[in-house]
LOLUMVO-214648 format. One record per residue (C-alpha): y, x, z; residue number from 1; chain. Coordinates in steps of 0.02 Angstrom, whole numbers. Each point is the difference from the previous one (the first is absolute). Example, Ala and Ser with C-alpha at 12.3 -4.5 7.8 and 13.67 -1.06 7.14 Angstrom:
// LOLUMVO-214648
<rec north="-225" east="615" up="390" num="1" chaine="A"/>
<rec north="172" east="69" up="-33" num="2" chaine="A"/>
// end
This chain:
// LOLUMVO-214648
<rec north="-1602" east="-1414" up="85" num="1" chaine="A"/>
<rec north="11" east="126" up="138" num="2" chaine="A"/>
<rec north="-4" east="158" up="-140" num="3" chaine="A"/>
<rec north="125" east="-90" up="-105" num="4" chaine="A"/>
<rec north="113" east="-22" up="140" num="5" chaine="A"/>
<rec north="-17" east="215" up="58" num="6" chaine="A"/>
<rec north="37" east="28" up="-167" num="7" chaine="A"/>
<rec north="163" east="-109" up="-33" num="8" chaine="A"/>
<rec north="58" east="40" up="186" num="9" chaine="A"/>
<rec north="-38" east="211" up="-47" num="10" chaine="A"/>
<rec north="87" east="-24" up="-153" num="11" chaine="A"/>
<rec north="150" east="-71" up="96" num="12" chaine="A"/>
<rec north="-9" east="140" up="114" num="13" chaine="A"/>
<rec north="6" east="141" up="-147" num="14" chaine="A"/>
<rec north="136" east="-99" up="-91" num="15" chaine="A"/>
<rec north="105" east="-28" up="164" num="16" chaine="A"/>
<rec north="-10" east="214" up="26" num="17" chaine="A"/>
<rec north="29" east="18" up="-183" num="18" chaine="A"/>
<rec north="136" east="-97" up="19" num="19" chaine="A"/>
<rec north="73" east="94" up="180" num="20" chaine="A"/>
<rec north="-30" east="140" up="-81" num="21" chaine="A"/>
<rec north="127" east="-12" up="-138" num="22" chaine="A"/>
<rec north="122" east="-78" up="121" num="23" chaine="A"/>
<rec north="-22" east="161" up="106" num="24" chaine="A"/>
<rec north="41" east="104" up="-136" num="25" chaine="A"/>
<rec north="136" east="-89" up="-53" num="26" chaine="A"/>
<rec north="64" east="26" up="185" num="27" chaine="A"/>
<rec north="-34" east="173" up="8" num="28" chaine="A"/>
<rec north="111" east="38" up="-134" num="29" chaine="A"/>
<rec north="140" east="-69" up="53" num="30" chaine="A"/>
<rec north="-41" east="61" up="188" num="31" chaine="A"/>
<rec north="-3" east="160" up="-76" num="32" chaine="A"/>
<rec north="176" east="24" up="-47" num="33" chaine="A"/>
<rec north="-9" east="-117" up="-150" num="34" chaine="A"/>
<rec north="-117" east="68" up="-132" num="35" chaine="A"/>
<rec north="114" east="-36" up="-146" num="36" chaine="A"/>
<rec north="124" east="110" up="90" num="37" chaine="A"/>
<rec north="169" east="76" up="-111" num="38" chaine="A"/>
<rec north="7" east="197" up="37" num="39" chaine="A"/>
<rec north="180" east="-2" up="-29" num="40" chaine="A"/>
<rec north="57" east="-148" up="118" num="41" chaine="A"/>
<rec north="-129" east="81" up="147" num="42" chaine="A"/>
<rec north="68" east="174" up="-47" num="43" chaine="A"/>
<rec north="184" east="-76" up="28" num="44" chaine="A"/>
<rec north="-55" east="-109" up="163" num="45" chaine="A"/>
<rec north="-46" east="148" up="74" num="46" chaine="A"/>
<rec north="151" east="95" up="-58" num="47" chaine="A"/>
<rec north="101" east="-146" up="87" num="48" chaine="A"/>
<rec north="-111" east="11" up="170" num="49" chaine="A"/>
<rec north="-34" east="204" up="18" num="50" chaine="A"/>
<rec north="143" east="67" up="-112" num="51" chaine="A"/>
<rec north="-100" east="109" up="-98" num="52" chaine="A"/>
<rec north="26" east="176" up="-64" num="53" chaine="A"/>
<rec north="1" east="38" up="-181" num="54" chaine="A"/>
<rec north="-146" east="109" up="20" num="55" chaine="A"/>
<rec north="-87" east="-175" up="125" num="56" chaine="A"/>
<rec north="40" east="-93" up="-151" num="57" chaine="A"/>
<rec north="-84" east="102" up="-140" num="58" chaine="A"/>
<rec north="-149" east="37" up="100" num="59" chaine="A"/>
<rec north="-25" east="-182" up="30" num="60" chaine="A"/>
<rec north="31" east="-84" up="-147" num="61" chaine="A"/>
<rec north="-150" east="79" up="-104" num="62" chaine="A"/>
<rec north="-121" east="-54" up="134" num="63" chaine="A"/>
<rec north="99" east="-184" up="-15" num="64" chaine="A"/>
<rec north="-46" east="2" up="-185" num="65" chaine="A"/>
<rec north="-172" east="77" up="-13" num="66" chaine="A"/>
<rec north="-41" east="-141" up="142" num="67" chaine="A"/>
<rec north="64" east="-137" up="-100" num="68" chaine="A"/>
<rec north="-98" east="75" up="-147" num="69" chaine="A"/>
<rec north="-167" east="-3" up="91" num="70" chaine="A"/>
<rec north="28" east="-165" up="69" num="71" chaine="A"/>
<rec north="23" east="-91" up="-180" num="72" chaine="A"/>
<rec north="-133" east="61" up="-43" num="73" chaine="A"/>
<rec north="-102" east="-63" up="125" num="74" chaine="A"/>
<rec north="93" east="-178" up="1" num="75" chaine="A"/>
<rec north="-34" east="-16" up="-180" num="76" chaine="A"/>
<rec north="-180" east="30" up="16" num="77" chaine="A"/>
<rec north="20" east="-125" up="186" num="78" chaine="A"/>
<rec north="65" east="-127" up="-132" num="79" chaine="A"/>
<rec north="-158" east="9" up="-107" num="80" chaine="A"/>
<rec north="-144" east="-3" up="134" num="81" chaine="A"/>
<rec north="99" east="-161" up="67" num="82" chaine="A"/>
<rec north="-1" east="-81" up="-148" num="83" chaine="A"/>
<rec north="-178" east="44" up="-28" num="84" chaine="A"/>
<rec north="-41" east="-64" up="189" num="85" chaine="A"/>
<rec north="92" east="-165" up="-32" num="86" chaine="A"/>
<rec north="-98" east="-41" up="-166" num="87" chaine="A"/>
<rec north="-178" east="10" up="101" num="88" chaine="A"/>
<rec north="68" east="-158" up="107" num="89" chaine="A"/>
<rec north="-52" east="-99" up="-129" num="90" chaine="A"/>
<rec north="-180" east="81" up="-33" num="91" chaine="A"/>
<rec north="1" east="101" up="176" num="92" chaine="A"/>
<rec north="-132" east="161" up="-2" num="93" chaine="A"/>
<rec north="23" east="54" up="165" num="94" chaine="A"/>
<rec north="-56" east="181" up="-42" num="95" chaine="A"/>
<rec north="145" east="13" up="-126" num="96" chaine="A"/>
<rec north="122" east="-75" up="124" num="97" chaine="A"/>
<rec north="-70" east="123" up="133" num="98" chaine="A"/>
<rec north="37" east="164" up="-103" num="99" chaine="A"/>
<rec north="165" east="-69" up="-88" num="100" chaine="A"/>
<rec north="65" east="-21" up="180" num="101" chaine="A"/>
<rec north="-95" east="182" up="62" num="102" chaine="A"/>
<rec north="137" east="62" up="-149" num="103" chaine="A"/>
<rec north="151" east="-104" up="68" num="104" chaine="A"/>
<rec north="-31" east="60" up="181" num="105" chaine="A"/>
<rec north="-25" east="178" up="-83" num="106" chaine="A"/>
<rec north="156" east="-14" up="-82" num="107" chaine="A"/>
<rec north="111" east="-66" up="103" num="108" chaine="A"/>
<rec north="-64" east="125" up="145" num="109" chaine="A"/>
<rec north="51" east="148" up="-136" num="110" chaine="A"/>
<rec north="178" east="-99" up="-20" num="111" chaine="A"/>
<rec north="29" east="12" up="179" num="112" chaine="A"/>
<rec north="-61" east="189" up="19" num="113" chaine="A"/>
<rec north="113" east="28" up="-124" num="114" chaine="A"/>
<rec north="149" east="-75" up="89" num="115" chaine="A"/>
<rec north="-41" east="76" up="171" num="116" chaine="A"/>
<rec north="-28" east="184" up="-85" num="117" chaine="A"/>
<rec north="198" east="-25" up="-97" num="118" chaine="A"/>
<rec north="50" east="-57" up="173" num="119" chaine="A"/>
<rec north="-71" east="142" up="104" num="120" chaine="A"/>
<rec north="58" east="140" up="-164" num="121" chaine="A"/>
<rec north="177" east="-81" up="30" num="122" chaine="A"/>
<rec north="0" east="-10" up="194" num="123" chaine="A"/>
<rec north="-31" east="210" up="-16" num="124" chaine="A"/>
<rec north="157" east="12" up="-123" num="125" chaine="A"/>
<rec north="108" east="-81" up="139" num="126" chaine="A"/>
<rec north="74" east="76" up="142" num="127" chaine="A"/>
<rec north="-17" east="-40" up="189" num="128" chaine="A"/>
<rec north="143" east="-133" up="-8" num="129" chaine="A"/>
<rec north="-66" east="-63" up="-147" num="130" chaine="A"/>
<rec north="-180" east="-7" up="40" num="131" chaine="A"/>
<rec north="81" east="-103" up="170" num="132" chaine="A"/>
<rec north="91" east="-104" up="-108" num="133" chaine="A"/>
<rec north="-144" east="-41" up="-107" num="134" chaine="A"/>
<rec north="-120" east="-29" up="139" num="135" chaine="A"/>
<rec north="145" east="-141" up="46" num="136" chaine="A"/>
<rec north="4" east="-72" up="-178" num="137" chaine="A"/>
<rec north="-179" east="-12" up="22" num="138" chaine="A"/>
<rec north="-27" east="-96" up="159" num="139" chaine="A"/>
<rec north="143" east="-128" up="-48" num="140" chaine="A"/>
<rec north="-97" east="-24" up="-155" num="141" chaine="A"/>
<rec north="-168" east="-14" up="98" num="142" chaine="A"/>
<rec north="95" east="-134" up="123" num="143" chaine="A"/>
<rec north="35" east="-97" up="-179" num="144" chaine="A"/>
<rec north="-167" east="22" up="-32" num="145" chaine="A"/>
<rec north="-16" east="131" up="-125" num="146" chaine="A"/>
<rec north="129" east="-115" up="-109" num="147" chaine="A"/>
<rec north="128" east="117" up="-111" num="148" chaine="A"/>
<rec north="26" east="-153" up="-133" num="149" chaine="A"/>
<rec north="12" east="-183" up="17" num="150" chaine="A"/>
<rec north="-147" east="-25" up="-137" num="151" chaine="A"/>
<rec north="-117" east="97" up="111" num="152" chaine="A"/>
<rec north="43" east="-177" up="132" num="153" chaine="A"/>
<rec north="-93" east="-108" up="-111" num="154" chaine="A"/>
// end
């Protein structure tokens, strides 16, 4: 009785962090800037905010799209190892569920490296009224806690 019961409540334990675990990368993404981001509306947001040169503008928008590029990627494959963690719930193999959600935390980390490394390329593109401005942008988005779209509030 006692093993049975260390077993079902460890079990509930690795399913609950399974579980967190995909609900943290979920978050991260859209704490991140939104992972499914559109080059061309951030391009023109920031266009609106900094009033970006011509030259500002072609330097960033490359590093918007090779981003986004690197980031489907890596959502497509997110998409399979999630599926493939949700289909062990009903014959759970906790050493599978362990290294599906090693990949998921791997991935997502990359996603956000990703995001910080287009945000620091772009921050050295900008001036020092721009980087100012940014920085402002930035905490204001922070106080709304890291929310750019309302489906990231969900």
């Amino acid at each position: 009785m006692k093993k049975s019961f260390t077993r079902a409540l460890v079990g509930a334990f690795l399913a609950g962090a399974a579980l967190l675990l995909l609900s943290g990368a979920s978050w991260s993404m859209c704490q991140s800037g939104g992972m499914n981001f559109d080059p061309g509306r951030m391009l023109e947001h920031m266009d609106e905010r900094l009033d970006l040169s011509d030259d500002q503008r072609n330097q960033i928008e490359p590093l918007l799209n090779a981003t986004r590029e690197k980031i489907r990627i890596d959502r497509e494959r997110l998409t399979t190892l999630r599926e493939q963690l949700h289909a062990l719930r009903e014959d759970f193999d906790s050493d599978q569920a362990r290294a599906i959600s090693t990949q998921i935390g791997e991935l997502t980390g990359n996603m956000v490296f990703e995001m910080s490394r287009t945000h620091a390329q772009m921050f050295a593109v900008l001036d020092a009224e721009q980087r100012a401005e940014m920085d402002k942008v930035m905490e204001q988005r922070h106080r709304r806690g890291g929310k750019w779209r309302k489906h990231c509030a969900s």
